[in-house]
C-alpha distance (Angstrom), angle and dihedral (degrees) to the residues before:
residue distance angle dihedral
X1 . . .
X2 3.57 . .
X3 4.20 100.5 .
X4 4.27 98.5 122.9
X5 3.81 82.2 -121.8
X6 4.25 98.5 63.2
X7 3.81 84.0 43.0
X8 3.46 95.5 49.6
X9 3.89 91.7 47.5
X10 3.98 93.1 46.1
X11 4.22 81.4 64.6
X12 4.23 97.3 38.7
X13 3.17 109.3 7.9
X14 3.56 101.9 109.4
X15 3.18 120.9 81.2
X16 3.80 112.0 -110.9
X17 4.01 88.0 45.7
X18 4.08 83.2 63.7
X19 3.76 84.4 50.8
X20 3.38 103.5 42.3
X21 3.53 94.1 50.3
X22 4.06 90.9 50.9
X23 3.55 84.6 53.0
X24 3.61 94.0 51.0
X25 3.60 88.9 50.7
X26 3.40 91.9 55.1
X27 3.98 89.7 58.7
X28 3.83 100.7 -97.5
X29 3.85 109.7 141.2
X30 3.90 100.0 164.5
X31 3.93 133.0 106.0
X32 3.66 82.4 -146.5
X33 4.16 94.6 41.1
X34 3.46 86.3 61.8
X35 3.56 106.1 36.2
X36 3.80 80.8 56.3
X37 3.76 100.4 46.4
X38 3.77 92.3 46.1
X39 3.96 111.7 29.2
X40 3.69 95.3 -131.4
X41 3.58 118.8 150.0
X42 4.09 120.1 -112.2
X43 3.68 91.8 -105.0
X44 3.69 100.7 47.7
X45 4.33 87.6 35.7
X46 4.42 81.3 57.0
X47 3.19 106.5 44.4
X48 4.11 86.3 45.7
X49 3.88 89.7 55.0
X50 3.10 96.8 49.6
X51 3.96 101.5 44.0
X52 3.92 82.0 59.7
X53 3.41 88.7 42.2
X54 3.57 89.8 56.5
X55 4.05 96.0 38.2
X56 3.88 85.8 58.7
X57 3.92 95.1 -111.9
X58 3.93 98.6 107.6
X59 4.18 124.4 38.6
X60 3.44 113.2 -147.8
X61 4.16 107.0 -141.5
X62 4.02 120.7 175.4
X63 3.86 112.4 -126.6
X64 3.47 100.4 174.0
X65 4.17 129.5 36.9
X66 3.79 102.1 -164.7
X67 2.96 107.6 68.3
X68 3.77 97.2 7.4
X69 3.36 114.0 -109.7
X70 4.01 135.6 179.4
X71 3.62 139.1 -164.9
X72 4.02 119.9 -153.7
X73 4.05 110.7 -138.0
X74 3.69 130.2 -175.9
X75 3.86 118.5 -100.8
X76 3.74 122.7 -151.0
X77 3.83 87.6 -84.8
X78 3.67 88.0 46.3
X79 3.65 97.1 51.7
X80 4.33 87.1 45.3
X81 3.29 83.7 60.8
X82 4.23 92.7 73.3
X83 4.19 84.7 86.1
X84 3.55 91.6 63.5
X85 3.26 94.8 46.3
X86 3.84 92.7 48.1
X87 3.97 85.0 51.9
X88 3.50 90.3 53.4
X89 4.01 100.0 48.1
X90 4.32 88.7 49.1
X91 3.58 84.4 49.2
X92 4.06 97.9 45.3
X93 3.78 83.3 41.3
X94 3.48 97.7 56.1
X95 3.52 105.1 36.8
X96 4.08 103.6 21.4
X97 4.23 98.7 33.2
X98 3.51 105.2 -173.2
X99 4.25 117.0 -124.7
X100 3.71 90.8 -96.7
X101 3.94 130.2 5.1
X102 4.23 103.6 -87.2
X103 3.67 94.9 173.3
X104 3.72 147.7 13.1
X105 3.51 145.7 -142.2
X106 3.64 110.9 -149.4
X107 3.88 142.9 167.4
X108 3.80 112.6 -100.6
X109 3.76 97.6 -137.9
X110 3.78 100.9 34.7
X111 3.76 98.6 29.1
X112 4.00 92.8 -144.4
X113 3.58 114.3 131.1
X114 3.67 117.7 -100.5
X115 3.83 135.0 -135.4
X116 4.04 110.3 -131.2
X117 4.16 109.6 -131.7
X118 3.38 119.6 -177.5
X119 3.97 108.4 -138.5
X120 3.94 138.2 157.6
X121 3.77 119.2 -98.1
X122 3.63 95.9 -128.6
X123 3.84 109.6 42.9
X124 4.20 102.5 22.0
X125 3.59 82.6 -130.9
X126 3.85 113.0 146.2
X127 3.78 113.7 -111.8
X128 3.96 96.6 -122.0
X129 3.53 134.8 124.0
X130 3.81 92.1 -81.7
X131 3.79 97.0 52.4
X132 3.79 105.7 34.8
X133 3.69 150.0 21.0
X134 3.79 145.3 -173.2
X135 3.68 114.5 -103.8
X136 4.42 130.8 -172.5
X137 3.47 104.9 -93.1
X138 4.07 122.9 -153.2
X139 4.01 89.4 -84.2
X140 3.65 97.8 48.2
X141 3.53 122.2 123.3
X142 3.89 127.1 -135.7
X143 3.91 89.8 -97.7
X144 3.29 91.6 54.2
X145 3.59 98.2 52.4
X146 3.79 85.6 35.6
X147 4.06 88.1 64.7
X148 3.78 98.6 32.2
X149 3.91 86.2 52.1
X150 3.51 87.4 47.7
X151 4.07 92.1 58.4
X152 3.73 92.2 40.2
X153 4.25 86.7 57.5
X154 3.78 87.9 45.1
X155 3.88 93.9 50.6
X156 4.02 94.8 50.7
């Protein structure tokens, strides 16, 4: 599929590449950091790595010779990731609240927690149903247009 959401699952979508990458965002770096944050066996933990690896979300740099040792650190793509995994936290927050609050989001100068919108760069309008929708592009193909025609005819 060529929509930029199946491509962007075939590189994250599993589940321990979402956590992995929070856990890289949160400035773990270790094979064993993260096989102790997330519980994941070796084999599942390396072949994780180095999907991202691979994907271009993680860089694998050697910090030790003897024995050989690697750390995994964001790349640029890696480190756009942090919106999506912003979206996801409001979203889990809102709809999944955990028992008791385990972590926060909060404003670096002000310290007060803040309360993840989505909106577009240019107008600072929200990206909701009201404000936006999901047009063919040159590449789609007629089932695609078929489907977001369909939505557009359901929204009017």
């Amino acid at each position: 599929m060529s929509c930029p959401v199946a491509l962007a699952l075939e590189r994250v979508g599993e589940w321990w590449s979402i956590l992995i990458l929070r856990d890289a965002t949160h400035g773990l770096t270790r094979f064993e950091q993260f096989q102790k944050s997330l519980g994941i066996s070796p084999n599942s933990l390396s072949r994780r790595l180095a999907a991202l690896v691979e994907a271009g979300l993680l860089e694998r740099r050697r910090y030790n010779e003897r024995p050989p040792r690697d750390e995994y650190v964001l790349t640029a793509a890696g480190h756009a990731f942090r919106p999506v995994l912003i979206a996801l936290y409001a979203w889990g927050n809102q709809h999944f609240p955990p028992d008791a609050v385990n972590v926060r989001l909060v404003d670096n100068e002000s310290g007060v927690d803040v309360d993840p919108v989505l909106i577009d760069r240019l107008t600072g309008h929200p990206l909701d149903d009201a404000h936006t929708t999901f047009l063919p592009g040159p590449a789609a193909d007629p089932r695609l247009r078929a489907v977001l025609a369909r939505r557009r005819e359901l929204a009017s």
